[in-house]
DOLUM-568365 format. One record per atom (N, C-alpha, C): residue in one letter; atom name; x, y, z. Coordinates in steps of 0.001 Angstrom, whole numbers. Each point is the difference from the previous one (the first is absolute). Example, Ala and Ser with C-alpha at 12.3 -4.5 7.8 and 13.67 -1.06 7.14 Angstrom:
DOLUM-568365
> resn;name;c1;c2;c3
> A;N;13190;-5690;7800
> A;CA;-890;1190;0
> A;C;900;1200;0
> S;N;-350;1050;-720
> S;CA;820;1190;60
> S;C;-770;1090;730
end
This chain:
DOLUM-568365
> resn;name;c1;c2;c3
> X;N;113490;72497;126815
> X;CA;-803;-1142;441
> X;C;-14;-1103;-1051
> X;N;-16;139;-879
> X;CA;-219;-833;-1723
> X;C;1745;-222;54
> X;N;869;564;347
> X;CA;1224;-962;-66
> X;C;306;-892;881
> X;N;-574;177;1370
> X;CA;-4;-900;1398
> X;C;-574;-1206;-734
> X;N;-1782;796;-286
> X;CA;-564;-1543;-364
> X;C;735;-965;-1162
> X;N;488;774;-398
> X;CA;655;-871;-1665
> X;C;1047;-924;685
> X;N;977;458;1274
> X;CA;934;-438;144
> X;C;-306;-1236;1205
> X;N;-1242;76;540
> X;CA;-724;-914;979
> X;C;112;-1591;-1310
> X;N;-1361;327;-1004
> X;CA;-325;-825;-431
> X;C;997;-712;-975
> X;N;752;688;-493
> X;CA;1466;-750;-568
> X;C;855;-501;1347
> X;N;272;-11;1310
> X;CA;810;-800;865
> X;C;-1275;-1044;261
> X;N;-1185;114;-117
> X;CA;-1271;-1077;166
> X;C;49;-939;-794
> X;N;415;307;-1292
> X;CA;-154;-767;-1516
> X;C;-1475;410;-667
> X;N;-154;1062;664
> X;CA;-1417;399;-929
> X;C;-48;1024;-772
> X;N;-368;580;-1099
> X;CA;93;824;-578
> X;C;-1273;1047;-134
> X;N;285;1556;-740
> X;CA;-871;699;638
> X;C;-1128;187;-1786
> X;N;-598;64;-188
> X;CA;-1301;85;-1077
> X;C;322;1315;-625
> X;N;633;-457;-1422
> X;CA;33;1724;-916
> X;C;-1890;84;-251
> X;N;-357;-970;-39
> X;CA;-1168;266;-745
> X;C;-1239;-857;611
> X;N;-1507;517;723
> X;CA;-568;-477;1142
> X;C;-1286;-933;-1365
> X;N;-747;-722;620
> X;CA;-1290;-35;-351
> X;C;-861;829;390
> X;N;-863;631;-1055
> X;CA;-1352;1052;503
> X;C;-974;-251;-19
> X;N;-584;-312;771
> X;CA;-1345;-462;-288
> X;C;-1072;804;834
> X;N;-990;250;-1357
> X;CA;-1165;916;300
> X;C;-667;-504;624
> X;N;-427;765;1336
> X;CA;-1056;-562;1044
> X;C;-1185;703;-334
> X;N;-902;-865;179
> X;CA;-1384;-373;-857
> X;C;231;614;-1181
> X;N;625;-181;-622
> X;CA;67;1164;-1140
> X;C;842;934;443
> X;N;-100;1237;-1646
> X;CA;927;1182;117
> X;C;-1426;811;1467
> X;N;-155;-547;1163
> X;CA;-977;614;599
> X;C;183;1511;722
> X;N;960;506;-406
> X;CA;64;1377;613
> X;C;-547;894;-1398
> X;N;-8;-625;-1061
> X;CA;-1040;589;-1236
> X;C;-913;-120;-542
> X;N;-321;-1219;46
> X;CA;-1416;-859;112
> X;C;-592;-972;808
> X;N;-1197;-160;272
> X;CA;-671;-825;1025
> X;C;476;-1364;-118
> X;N;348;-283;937
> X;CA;786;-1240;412
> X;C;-911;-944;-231
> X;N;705;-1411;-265
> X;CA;-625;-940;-536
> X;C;-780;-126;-686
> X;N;429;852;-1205
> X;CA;-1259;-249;-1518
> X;C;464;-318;-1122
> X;N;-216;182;-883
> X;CA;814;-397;-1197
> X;C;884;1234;-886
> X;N;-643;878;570
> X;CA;436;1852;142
> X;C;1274;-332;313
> X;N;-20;-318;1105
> X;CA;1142;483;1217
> X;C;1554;-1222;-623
> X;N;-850;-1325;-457
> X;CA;1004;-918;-453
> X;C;371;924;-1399
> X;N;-508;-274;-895
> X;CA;610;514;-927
> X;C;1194;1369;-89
> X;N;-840;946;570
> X;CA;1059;789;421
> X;C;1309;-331;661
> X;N;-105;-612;748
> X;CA;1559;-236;748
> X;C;765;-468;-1131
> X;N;-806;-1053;-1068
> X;CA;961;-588;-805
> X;C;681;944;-966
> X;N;-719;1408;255
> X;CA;85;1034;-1250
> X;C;1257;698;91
> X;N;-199;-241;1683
> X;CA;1104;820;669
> X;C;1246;-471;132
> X;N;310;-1564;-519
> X;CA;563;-535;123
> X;C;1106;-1487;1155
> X;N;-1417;279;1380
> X;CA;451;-1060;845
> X;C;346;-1085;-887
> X;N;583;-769;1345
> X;CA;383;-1211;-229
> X;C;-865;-1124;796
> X;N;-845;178;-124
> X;CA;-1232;-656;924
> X;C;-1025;1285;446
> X;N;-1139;-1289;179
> X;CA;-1355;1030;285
> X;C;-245;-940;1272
> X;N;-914;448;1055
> X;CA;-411;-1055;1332
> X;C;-980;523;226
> X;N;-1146;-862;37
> X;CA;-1654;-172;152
> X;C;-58;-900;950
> X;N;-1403;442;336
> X;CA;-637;-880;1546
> X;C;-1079;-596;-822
> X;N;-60;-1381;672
> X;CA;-1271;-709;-386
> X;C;-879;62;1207
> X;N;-914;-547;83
> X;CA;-1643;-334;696
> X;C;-473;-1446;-758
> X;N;-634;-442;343
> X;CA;-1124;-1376;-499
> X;C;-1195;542;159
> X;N;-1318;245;-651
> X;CA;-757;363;-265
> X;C;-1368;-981;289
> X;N;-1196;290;570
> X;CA;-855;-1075;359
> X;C;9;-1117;-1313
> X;N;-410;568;-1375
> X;CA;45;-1484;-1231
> X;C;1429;-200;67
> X;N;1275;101;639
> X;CA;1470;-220;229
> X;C;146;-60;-1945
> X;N;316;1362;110
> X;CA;766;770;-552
> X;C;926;965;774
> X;N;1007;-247;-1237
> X;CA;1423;754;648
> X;C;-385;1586;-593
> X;N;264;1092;1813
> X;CA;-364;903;-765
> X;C;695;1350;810
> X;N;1018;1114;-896
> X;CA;533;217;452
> X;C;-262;1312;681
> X;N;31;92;1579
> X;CA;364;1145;1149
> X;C;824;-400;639
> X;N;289;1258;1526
> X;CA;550;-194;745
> X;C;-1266;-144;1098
> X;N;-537;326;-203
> X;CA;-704;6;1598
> X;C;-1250;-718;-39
> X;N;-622;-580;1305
> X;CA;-731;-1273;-340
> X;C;-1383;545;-584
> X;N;-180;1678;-1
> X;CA;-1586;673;-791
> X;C;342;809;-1163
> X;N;-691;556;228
> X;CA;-413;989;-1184
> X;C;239;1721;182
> X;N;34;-417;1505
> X;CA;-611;1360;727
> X;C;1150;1484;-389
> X;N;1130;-333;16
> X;CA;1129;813;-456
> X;C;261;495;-1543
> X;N;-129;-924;-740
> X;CA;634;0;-1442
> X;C;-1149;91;-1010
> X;N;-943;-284;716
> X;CA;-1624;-51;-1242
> X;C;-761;811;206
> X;N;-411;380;-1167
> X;CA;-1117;1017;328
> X;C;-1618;-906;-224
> X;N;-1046;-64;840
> X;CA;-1210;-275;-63
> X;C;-611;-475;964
> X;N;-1580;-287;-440
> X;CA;-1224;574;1081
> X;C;760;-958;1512
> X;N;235;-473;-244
> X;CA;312;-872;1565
> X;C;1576;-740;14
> X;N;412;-80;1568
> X;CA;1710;-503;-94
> X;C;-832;-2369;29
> X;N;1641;-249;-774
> X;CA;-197;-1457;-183
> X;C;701;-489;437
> X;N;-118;-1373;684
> X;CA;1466;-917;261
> X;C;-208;-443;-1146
> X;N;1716;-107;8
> X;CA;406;-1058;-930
> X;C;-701;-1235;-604
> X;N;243;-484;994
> X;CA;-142;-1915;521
> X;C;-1673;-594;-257
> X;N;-855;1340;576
> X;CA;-1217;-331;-441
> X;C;-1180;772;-649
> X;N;1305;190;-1046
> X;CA;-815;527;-1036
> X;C;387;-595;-1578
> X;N;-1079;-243;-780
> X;CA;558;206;-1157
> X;C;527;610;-1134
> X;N;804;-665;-803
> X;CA;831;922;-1026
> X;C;-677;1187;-666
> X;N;-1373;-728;-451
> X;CA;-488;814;-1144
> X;C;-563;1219;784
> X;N;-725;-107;1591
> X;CA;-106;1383;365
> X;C;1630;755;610
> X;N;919;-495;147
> X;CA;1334;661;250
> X;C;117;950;-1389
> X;N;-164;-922;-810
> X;CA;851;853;-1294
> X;C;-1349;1039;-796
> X;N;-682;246;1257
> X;CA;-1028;821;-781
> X;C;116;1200;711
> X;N;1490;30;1118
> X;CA;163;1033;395
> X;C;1648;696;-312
> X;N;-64;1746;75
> X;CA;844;565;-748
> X;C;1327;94;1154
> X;N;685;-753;-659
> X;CA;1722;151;770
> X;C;960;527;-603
> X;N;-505;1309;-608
> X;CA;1051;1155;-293
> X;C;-875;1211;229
> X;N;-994;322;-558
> X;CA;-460;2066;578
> X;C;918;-112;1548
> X;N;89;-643;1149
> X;CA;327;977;718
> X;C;1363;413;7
> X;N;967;-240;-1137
> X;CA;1048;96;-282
> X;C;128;1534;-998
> X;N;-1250;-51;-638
> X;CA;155;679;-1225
> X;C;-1385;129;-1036
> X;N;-175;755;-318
> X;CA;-1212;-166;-1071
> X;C;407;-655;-1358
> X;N;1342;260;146
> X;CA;475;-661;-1337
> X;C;223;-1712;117
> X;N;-163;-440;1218
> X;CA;-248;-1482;121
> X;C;-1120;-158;446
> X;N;-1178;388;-220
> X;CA;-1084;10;423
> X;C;-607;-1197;-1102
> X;N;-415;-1025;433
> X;CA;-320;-1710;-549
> X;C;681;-694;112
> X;N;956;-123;836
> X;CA;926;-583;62
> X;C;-1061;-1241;727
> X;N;520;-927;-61
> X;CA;-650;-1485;898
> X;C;1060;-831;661
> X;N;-438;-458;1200
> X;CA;981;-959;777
> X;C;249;-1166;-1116
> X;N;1524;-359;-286
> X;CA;88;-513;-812
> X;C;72;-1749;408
> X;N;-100;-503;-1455
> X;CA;225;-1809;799
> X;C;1336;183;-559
> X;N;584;-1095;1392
> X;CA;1725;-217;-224
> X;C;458;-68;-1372
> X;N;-596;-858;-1080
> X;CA;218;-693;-1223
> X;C;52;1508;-848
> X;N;-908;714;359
> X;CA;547;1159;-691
> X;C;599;728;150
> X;N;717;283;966
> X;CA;1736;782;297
> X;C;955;-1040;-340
> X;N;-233;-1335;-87
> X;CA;663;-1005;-294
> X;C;631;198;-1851
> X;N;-1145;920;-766
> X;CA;-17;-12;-1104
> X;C;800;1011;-607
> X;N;-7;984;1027
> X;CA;1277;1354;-426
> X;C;1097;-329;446
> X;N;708;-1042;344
> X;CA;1309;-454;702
> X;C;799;-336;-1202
> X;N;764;1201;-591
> X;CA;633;-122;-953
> X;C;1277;-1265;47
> X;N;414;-255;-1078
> X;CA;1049;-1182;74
> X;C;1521;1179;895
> X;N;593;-1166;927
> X;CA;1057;484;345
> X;C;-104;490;1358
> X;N;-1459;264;663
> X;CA;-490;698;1308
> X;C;-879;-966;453
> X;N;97;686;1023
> X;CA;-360;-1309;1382
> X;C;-1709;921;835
> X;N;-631;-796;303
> X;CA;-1118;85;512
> X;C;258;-409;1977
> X;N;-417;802;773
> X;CA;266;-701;1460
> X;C;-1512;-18;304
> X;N;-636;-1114;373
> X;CA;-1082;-397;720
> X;C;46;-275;996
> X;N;-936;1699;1303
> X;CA;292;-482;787
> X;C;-1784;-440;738
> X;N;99;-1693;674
> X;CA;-1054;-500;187
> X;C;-369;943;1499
> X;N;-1171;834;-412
> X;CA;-189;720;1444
> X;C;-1577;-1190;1278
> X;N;-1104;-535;-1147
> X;CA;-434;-669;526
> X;C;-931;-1098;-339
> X;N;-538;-1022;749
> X;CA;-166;-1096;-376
> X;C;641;-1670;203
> X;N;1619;421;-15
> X;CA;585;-1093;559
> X;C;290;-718;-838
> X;N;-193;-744;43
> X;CA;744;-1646;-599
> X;C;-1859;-164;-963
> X;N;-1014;547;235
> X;CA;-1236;-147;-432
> X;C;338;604;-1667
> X;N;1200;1163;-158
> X;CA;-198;667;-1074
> X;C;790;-937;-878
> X;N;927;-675;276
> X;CA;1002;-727;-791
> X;C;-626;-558;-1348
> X;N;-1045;-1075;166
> X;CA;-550;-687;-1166
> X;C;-113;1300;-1213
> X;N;-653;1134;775
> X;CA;-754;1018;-1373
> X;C;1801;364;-329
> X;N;813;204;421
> X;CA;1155;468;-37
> X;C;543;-569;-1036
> X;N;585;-1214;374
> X;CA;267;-975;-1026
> X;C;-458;81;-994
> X;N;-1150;-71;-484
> X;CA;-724;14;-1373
> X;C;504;965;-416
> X;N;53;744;398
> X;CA;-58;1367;-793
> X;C;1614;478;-533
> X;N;722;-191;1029
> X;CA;1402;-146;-596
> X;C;240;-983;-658
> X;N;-271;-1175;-224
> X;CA;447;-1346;-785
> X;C;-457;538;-1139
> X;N;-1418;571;-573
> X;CA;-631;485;-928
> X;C;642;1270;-768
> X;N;826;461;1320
> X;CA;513;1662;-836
> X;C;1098;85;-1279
> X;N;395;-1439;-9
> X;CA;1584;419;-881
> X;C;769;1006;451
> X;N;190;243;1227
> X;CA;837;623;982
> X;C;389;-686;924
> X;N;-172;-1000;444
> X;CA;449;-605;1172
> X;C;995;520;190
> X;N;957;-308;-343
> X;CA;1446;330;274
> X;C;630;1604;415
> X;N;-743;921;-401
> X;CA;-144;1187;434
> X;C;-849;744;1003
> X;N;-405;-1091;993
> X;CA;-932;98;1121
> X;C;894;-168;1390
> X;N;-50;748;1296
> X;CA;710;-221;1170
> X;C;-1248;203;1290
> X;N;-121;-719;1057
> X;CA;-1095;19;932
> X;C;1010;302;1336
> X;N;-1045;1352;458
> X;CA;538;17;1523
> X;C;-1255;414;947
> X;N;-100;-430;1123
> X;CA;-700;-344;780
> X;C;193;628;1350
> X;N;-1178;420;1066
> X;CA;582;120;1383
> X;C;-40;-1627;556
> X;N;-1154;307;-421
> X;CA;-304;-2242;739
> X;C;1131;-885;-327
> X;N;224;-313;885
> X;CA;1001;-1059;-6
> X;C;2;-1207;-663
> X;N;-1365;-418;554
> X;CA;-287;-1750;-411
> X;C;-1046;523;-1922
> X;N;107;1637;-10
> X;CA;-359;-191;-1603
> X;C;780;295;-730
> X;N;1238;535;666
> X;CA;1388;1;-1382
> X;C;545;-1646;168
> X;N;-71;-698;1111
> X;CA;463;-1226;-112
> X;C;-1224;-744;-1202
> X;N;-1320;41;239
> X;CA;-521;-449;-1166
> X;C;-60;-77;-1236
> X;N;469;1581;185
> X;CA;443;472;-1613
> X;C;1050;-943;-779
> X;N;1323;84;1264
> X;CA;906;-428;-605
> X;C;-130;-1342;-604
> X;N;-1047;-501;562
> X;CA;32;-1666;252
> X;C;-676;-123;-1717
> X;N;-961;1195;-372
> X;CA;-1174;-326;-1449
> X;C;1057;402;-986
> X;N;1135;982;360
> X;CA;745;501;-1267
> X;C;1659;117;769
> X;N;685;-1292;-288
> X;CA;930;-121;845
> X;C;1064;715;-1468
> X;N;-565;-58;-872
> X;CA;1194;822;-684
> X;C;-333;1655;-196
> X;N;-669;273;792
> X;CA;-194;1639;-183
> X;C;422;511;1518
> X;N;868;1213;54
> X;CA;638;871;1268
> X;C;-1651;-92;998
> X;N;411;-197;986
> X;CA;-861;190;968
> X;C;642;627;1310
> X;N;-26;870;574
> X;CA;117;975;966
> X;C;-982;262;890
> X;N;320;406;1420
> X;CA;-746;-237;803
> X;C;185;1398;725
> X;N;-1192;648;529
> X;CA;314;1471;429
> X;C;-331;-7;1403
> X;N;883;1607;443
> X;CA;92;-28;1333
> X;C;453;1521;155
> X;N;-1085;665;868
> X;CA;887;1330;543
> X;C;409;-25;1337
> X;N;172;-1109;1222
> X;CA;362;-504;918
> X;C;1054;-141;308
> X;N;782;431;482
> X;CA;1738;-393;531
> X;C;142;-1140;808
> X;N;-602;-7;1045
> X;CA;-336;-828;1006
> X;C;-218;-1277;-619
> X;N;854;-845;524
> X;CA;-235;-1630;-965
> X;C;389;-375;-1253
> X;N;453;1270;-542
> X;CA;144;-258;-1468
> X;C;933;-643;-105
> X;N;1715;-17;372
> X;CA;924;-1226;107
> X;C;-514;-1529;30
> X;N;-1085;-147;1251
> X;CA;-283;-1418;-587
> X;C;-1304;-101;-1197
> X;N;-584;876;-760
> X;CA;-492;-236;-719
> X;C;82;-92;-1586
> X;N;1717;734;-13
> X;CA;434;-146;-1283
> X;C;590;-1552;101
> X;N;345;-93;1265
> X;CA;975;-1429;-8
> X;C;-1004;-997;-902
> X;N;-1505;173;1020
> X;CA;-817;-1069;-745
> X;C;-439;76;-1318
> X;N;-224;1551;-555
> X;CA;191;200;-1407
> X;C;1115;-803;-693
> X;N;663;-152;65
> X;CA;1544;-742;-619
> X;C;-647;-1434;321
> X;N;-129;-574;602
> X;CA;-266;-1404;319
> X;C;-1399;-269;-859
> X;N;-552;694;237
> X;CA;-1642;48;-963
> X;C;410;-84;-1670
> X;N;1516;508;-387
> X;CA;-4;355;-913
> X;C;-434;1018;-1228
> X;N;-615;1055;1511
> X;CA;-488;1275;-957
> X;C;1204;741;-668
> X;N;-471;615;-650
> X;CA;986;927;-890
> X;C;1047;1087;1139
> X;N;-1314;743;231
> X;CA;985;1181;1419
> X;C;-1292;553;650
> X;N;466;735;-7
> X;CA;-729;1215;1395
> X;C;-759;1352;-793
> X;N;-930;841;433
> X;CA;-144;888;-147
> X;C;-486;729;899
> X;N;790;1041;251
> X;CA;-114;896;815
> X;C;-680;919;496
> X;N;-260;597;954
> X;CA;-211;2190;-346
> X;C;1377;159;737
> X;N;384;1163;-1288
> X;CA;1240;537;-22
> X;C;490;146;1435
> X;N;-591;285;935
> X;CA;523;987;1357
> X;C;875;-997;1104
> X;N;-618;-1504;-292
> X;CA;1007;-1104;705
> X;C;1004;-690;-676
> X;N;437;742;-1254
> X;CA;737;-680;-687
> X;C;1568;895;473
> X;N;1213;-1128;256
> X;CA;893;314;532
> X;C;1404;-411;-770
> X;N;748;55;-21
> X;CA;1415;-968;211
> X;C;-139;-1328;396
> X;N;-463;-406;1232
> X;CA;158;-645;489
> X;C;-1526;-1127;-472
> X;N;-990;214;-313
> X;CA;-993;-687;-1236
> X;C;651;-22;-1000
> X;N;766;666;-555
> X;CA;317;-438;-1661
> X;C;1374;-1188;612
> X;N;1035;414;668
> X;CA;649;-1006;477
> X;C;-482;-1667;41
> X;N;-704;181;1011
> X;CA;-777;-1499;-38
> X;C;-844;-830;-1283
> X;N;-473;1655;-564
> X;CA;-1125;-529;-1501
> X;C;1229;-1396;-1054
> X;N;987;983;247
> X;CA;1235;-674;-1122
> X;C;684;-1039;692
> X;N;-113;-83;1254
> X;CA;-40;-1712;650
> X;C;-698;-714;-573
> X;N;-1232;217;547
> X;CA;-982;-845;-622
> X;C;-438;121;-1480
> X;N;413;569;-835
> X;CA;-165;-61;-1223
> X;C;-1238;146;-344
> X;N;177;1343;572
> X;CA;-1658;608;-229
> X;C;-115;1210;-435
> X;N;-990;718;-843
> X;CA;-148;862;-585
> X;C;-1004;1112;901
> X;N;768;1085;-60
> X;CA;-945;1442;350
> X;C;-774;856;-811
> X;N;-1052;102;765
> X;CA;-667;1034;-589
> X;C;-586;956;884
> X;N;-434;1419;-904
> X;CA;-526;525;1305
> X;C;-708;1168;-494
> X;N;-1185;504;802
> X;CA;-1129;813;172
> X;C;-374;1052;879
> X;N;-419;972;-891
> X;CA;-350;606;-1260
> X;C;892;1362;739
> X;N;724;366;-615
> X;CA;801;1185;-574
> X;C;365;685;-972
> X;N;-361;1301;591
> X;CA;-443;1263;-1305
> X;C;1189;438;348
> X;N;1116;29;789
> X;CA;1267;913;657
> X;C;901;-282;-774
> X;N;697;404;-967
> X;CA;1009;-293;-612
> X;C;1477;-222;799
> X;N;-316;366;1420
> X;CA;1604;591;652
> X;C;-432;-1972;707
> X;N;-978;-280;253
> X;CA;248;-1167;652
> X;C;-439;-1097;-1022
> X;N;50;698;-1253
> X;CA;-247;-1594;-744
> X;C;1309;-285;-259
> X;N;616;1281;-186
> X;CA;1584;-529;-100
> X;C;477;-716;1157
> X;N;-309;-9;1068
> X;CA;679;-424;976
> X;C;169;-1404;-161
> X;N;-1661;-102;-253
> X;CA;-132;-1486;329
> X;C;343;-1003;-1611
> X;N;11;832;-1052
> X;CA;1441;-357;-1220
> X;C;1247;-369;394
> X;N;370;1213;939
> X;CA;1321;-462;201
> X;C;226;-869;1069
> X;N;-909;-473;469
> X;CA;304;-1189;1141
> X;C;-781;-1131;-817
> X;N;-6;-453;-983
> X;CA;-404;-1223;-1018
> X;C;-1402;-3;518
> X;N;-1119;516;-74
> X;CA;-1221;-142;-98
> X;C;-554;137;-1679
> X;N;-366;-1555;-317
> X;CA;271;5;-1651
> X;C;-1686;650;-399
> X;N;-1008;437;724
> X;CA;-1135;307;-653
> X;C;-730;1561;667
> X;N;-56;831;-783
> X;CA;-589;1813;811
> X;C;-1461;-351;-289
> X;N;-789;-239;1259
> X;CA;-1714;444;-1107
> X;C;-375;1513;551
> X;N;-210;263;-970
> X;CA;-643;1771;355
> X;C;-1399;418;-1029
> X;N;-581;990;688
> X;CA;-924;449;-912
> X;C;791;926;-1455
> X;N;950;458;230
> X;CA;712;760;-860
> X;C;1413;-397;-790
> X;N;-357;-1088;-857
> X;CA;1085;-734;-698
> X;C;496;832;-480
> X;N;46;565;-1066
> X;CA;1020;559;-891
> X;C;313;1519;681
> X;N;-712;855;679
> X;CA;258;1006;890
> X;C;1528;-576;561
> X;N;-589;-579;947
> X;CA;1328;-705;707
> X;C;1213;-689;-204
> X;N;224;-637;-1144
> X;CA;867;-771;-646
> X;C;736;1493;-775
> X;N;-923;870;-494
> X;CA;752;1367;-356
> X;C;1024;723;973
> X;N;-708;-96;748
> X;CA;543;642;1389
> X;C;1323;-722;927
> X;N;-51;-898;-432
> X;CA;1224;-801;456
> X;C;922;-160;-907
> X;N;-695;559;-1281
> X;CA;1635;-150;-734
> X;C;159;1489;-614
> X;N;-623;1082;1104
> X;CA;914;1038;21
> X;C;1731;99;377
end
């Protein structure tokens, strides 16, 4: 199968990836509680090549990082919170590591600026904006202009009109736009390319031949989500998908270069 594909993408003019991007989703999170400063650091320990965190906007709009718009999953305490209307100082007075572990037990929902701060030189940070909109941008901005990282920052988005915003506040940083949808997606990379976003990001399961084909029309970049399978991260290596996010970076990157 790996000589078919090799011999596809050389009569294409495309070539196939000795070597993928890894990037830890929420962190090394299949070992530590996702989205903390636990979970970042570790991945970097482990050696990804990128870490990818979810933001929120916070009632005093602070940038602050989960995936989900409460509390109710990842925190431990007396009552579940939204996001959006609550503030920081009671968020971060709750524990987002015990239910991972006793050994991350204090862990606190972290602010962006501080996963921003373990982003060693040479590695890339993916921010992905889960909610808020175009409302979170201003706190956004600050905070990356402020990091002495800019340049090692990438934003991807489901919202459409908020990766286009993105792109519009930080036109020199990768901006990507996500989608686990098949349906429509041809004309929505088209408009990605015209928007001038960077590329696409995926979930692995609609990613084809025939998407990476078009991606390299349009001169667009793949990515894709979240895979722990080593047999299909290769796949989608060997069909030029330039970014793996998984909970299990260095597991997996081992495992593929069995």
């Amino acid at each position: 199968m790996k000589t078919t594909l090799a011999l596809i993408f050389l009569l294409t003019g495309m070539t196939t990836m000795a070597q993928n991007t890894f990037i830890a989703h929420r962190g090394a999170s299949y070992l530590a509680p996702e989205n903390t400063v636990a979970s970042a650091k570790l991945a970097w320990e482990l050696d990804a090549d990128a870490v990818e965190v979810d933001v929120h906007l916070t009632k005093d709009n602070r940038v602050i990082v989960i995936h989900d718009k409460d509390t109710k999953r990842t925190c431990y305490g007396k009552t579940n919170l939204t996001i959006a209307k609550t503030p920081s100082i009671l968020l971060r007075d709750l524990d987002a590591g015990v239910w991972k572990g006793e050994e991350f037990k204090g862990e606190k929902l972290p602010f962006l600026s501080e996963i921003i701060e373990t982003v060693p030189d040479g590695k890339t940070l993916v921010v992905e904006i889960k909610a808020g909109g175009d409302e979170i941008i201003p706190a956004l901005s600050r905070i990356v202009d402020n990091s002495g990282k800019k340049e090692q920052i990438v934003f991807i988005s489901f919202g459409w009109k908020t990766i286009l915003a993105t792109h519009k506040e930080f036109p020199d940083n990768k901006c990507y736009w996500l989608s686990s949808v098949k349906p429509g997606l041809t004309k929505k990379m088209e408009e990605a390319a015209a928007e001038g976003l960077t590329g696409v990001n995926l979930q692995y399961s609609i990613i084809d031949e025939e998407i990476m084909a078009q991606a390299k029309e349009l001169n667009l970049e793949v990515l894709s989500w979240t895979i722990d399978d080593p047999e299909e991260a290769q796949r989608l290596t060997d069909i030029g998908v330039s970014g793996i996010t998984t909970n299990r970076p260095k597991w997996i990157k081992e495992q593929m270069n069995q």
